[in-house]
C-alpha positions as CSV (number, residue, x, y, z in Angstrom):
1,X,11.3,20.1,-47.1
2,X,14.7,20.6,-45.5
3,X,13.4,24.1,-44.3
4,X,10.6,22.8,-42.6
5,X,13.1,19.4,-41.4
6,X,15.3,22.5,-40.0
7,X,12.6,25.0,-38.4
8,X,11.2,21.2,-37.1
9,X,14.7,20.5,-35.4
10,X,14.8,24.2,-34.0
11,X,11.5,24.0,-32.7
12,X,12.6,20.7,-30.4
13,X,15.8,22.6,-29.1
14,X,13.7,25.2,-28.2
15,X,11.3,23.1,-26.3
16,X,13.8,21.4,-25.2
17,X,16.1,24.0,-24.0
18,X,12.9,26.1,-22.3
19,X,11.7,22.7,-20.0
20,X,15.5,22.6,-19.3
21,X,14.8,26.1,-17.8
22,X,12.0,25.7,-16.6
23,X,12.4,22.7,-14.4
24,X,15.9,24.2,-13.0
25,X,14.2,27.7,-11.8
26,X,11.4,25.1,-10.5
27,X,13.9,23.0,-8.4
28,X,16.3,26.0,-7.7
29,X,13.4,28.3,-5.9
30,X,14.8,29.3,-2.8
31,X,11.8,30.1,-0.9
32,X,9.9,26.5,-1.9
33,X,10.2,23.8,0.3
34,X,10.5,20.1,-1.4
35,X,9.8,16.9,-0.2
36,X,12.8,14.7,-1.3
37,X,12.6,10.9,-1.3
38,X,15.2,8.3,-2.0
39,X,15.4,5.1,-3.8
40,X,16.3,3.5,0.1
41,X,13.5,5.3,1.5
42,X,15.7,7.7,2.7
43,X,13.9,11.1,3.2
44,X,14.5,15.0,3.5
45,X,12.5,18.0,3.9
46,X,14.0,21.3,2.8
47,X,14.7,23.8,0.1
48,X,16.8,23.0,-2.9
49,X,19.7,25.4,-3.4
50,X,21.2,24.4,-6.9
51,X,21.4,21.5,-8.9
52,X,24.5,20.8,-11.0
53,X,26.3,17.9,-12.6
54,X,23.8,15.2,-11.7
55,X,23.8,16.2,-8.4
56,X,20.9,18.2,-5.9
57,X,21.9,20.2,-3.6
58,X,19.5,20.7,-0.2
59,X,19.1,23.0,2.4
60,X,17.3,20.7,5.1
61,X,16.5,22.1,8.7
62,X,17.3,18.9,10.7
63,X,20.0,17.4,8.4
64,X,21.8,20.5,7.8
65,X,22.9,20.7,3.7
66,X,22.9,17.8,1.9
67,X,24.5,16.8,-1.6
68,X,22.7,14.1,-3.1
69,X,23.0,12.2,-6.8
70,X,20.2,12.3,-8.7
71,X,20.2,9.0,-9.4
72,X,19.6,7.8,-6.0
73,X,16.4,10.2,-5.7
74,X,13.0,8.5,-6.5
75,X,10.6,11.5,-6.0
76,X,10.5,14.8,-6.0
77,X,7.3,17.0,-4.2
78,X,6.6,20.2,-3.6
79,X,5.8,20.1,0.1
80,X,3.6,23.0,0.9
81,X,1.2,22.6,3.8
82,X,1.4,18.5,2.8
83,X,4.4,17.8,5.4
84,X,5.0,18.4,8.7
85,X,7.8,16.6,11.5
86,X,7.3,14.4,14.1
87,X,9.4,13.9,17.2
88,X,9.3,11.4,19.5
89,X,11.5,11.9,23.3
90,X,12.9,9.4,25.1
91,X,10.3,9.6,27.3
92,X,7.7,8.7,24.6
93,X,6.4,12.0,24.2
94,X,5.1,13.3,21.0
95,X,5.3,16.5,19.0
96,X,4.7,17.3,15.3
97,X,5.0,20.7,13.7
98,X,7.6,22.8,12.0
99,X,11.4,22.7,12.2
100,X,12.6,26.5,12.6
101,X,16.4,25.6,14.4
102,X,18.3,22.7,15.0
103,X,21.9,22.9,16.6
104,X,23.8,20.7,18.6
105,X,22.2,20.9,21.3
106,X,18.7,21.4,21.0
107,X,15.8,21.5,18.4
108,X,13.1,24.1,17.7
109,X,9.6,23.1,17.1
110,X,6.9,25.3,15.7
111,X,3.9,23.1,17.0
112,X,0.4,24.3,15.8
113,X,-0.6,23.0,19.2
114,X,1.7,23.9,21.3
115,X,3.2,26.9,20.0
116,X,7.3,26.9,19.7
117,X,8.9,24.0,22.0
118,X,12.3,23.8,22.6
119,X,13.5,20.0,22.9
120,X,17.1,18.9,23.9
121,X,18.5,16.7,21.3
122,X,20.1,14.4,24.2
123,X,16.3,13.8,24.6
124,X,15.4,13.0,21.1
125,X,14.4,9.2,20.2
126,X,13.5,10.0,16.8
127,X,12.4,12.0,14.2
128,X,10.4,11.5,10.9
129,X,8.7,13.5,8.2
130,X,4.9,12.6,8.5
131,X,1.8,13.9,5.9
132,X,-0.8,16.2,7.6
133,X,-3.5,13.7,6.8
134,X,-2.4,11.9,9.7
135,X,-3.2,14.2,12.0
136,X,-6.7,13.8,13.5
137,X,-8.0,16.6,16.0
138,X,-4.3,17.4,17.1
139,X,-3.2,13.8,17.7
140,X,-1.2,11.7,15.2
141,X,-2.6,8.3,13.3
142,X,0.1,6.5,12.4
143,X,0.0,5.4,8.6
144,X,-2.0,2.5,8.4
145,X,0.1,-0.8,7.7
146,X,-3.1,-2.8,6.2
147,X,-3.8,0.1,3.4
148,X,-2.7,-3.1,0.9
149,X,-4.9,-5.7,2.3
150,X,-8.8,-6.1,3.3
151,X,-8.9,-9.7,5.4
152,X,-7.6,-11.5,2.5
153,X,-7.7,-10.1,-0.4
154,X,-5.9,-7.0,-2.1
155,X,-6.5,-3.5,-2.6
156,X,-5.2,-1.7,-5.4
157,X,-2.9,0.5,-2.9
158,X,0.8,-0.8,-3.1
159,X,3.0,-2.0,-0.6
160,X,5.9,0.5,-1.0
161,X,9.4,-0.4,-1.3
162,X,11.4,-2.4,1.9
163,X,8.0,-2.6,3.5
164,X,6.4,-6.4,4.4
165,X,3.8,-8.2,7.0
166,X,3.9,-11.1,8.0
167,X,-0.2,-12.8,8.4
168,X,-1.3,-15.5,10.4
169,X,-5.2,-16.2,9.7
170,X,-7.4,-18.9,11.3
171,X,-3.7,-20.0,12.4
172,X,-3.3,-22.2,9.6
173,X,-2.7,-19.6,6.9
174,X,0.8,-17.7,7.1
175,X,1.7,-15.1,4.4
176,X,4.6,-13.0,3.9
177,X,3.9,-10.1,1.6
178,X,7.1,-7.8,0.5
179,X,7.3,-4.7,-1.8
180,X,10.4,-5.3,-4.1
181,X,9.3,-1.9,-5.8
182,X,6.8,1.0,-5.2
183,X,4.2,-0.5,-7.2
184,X,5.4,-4.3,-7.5
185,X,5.1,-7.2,-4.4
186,X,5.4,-10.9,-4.2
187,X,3.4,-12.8,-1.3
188,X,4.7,-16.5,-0.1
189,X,2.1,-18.6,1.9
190,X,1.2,-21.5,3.4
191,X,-1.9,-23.5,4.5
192,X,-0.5,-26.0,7.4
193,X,0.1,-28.6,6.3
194,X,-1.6,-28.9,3.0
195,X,-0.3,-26.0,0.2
196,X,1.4,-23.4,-0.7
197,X,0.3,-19.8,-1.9
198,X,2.3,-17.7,-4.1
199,X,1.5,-14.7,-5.9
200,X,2.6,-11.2,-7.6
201,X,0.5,-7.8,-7.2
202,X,0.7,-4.6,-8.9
203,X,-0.7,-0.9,-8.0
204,X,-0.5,2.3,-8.6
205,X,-1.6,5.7,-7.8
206,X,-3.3,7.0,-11.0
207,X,-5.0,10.2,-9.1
208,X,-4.8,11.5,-5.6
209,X,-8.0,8.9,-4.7
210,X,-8.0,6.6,-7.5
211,X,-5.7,3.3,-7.4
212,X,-5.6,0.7,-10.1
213,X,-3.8,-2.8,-9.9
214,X,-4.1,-6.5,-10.2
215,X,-2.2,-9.4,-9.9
216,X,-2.0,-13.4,-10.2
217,X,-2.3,-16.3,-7.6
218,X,-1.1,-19.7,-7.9
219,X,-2.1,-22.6,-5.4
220,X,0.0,-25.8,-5.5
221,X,-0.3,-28.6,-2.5
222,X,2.4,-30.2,-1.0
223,X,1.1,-34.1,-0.9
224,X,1.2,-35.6,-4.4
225,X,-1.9,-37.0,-3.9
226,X,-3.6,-33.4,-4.3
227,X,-1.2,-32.1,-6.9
228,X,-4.6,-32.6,-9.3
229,X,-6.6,-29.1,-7.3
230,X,-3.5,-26.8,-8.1
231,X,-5.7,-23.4,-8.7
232,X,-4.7,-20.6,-10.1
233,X,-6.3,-16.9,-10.0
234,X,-5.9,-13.7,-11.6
235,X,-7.8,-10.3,-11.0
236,X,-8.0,-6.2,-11.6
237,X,-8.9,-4.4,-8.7
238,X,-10.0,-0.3,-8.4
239,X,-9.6,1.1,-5.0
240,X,-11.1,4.3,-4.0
241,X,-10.0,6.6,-1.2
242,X,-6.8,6.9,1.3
243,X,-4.7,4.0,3.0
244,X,-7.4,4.5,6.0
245,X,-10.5,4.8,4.5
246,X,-11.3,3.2,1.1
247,X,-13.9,1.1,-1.0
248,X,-12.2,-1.3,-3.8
249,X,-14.3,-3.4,-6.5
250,X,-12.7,-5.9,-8.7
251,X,-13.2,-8.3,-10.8
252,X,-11.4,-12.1,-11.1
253,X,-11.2,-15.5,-12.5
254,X,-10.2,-18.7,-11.2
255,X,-8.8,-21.4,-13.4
256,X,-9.5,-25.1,-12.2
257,X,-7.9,-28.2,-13.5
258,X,-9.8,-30.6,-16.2
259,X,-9.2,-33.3,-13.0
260,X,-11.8,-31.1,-11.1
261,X,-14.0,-30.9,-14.3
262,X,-17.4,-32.7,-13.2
263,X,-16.4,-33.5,-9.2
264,X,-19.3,-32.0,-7.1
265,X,-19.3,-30.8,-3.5
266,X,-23.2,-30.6,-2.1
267,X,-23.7,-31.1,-5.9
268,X,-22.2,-28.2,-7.3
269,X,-19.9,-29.3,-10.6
270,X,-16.5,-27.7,-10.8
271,X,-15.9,-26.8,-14.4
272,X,-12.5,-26.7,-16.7
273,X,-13.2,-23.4,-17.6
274,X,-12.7,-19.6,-16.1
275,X,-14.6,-18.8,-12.8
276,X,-15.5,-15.4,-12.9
277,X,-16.1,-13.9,-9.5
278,X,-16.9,-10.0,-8.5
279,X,-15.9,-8.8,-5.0
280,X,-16.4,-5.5,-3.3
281,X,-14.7,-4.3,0.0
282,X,-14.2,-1.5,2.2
283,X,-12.3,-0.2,5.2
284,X,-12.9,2.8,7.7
285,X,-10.7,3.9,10.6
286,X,-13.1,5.0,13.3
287,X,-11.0,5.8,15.9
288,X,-6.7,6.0,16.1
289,X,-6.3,2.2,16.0
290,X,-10.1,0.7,14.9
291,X,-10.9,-0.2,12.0
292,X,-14.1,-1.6,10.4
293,X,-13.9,-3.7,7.1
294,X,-15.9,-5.8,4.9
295,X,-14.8,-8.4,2.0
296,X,-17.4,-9.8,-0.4
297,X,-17.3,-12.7,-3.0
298,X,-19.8,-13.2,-5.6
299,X,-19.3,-16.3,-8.1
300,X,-21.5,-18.9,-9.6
301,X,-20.8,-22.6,-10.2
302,X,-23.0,-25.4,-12.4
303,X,-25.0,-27.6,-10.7
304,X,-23.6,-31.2,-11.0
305,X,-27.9,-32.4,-11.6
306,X,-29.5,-29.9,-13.8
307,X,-26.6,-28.2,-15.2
308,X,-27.7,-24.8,-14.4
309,X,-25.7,-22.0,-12.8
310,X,-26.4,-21.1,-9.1
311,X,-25.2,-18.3,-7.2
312,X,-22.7,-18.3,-4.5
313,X,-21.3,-15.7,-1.9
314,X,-19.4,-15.0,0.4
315,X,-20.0,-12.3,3.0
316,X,-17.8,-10.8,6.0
317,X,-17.5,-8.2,8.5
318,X,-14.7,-7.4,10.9
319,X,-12.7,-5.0,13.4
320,X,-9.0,-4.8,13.3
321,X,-7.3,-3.5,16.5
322,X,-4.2,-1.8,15.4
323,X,-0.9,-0.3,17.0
324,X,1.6,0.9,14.7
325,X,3.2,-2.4,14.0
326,X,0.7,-5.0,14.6
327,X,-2.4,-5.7,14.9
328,X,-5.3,-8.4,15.8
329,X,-8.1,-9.0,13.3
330,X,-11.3,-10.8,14.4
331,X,-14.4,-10.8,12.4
332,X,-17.0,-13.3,10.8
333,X,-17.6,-15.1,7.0
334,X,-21.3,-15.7,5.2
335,X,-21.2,-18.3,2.7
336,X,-24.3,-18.3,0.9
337,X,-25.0,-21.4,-1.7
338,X,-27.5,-22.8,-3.4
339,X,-28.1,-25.6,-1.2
340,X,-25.5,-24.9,1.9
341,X,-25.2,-21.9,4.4
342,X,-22.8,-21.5,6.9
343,X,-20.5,-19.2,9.5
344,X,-16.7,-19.5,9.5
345,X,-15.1,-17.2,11.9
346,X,-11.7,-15.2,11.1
347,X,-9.4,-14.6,13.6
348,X,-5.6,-12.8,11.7
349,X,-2.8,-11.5,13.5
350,X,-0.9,-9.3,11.8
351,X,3.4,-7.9,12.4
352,X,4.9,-5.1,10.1
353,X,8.0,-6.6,9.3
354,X,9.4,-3.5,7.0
355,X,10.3,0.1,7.3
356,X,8.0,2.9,7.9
């Protein structure tokens, strides 16, 4: 037994020792290029010459070498043909391609377009690393700020750290959402001048097209008169796709009061218990800044005479006009009862309030 307790121990150095190895010689290849991201969002492009003492040591064309710790790095890519750099003159002129020189006094671009340009750094506004995916027959898509949201619901795709909206709907309804992590956000609302909306989401990448998340929704009302319909909601959503074209399904259940237990509106019966309710949305970017979308409610409530379940729904379609950091929503709702019908219309304005 202490043989096998020592060949056991041996056998974990080894392993140990050889992933030690291997991930070195897999950060330290000096012809790879790496995608580097910090914890503040901070980002770098380049190859990784050593790594020593806790620290990473980078190679990057525009930022020249850079010493980082590794405990302020939160991801670490190989970049490939993934990445490529935008610029942006002073003139608003834009240019995306490779980095091959960068000195004081100008920068040299390997455009795909345009073949090598040669830009003045005087003339520079900015400059970012961008994925290819956002390039669209030559011309760039900026990310999409609404990958997180549908009209009012939420998709399984995360708000990433530092970045926030800010929502006006129907002009009634103000949110703030804000990502306090990469997977984690918190959302603060109010409906003028009745109640308040808060609520925690969570998502996560868990393959390059597949997102999972969920979260919890609590409704409380200002007036103490109302403080009896405080509602509370919980779901699990699956989103499918990229932050510019996606379907997510999910599944939810709203928890009502016992004070709402029996009340009936068009004689449908609130009841005490759980309120499942299915939705299904979608969104598709059909041109640089147009989107289409669709949100969808199915749920069923007891009927305050018979006591039988009846089917409800709600149904929607909408276009959002989109620049990079705002963006007007205007679309139309279907509510479909048992005994009522009727059209609301939706109207959201939308300003990124984060970085990008």
């Amino acid at each position: 037994m202490k043989m096998q307790g020592r060949g056991i121990v041996f056998l974990l150095i080894l392993v140990v020792a050889g992933w030690s190895g291997f991930a070195q010689g897999f950060y330290s290849d000096s012809s790879a290029v790496y995608y580097v991201r910090l914890k503040n969002a901070t980002e770098y492009l380049g190859k990784i010459t050593n790594r020593s003492a806790g620290q990473i040591f980078i190679s990057d064309k525009i930022k020249g070498e850079v010493v980082l710790n590794q405990s302020e790095v939160r991801s670490i890519e190989l970049a490939g043909n993934t990445f490529l750099v935008l610029v942006e003159t002073n003139e608003k002129n834009t240019f995306f391609g490779t980095v091959t020189e960068k000195n004081g006094n100008q920068l040299v671009l390997q455009s795909e377009v345009l073949g090598e340009i040669i830009i003045p750094t005087i003339n520079i506004k900015s400059i970012k690393i961008i994925r290819r995916e956002h390039i669209h027959n030559g011309e760039y898509w900026y990310p999409n700020i609404h990958a997180s949201q549908l009209l009012i619901g939420a998709t399984a795709i995360p708000l990433k750290k530092g970045e926030g909206k800010y929502d006006m709907t129907d002009f009634f309804v103000n949110q703030v959402r804000y990502g306090v992590t990469d997977n984690v956000s918190l959302l603060f609302g109010t409906v003028v001048p009745y109640s308040g909306v808060l609520s925690a989401r969570y998502g996560k990448k868990v393959k390059p097209q597949l997102y999972l998340g969920g979260g919890a929704t609590f409704n409380f009302s200002f007036w103490s008169n109302l403080k009896g319909i405080n509602i509370g909601y919980i779901n699990g959503v699956m989103t499918y796709g990229n932050e510019s074209n996606n379907v997510t399904a999910g599944l939810g259940w709203a928890f009502y009061p016992a004070v709402l237990a029996g009340r009936t509106v068009s004689g449908l019966a609130f009841s005490s218990t759980t309120l499942p309710m299915t939705t299904f949305g979608a969104q598709a970017r059909v041109a640089k800044g147009t989107y289409l979308l669709t949100e969808n409610y199915f749920f069923s409530l007891t009927n305050g005479l018979s006591g039988a379940r009846t089917r409800q729904s709600f149904l929607s379609g909408a276009l959002r006009f989109a620049r990079q950091k705002r963006s007007l929503t205007v679309g139309i709702w279907l509510y479909l009862g048992a005994i009522d019908n009727g059209l609301f219309p939706h109207i959201a304005y939308s300003r990124y309030i984060g970085r990008k």
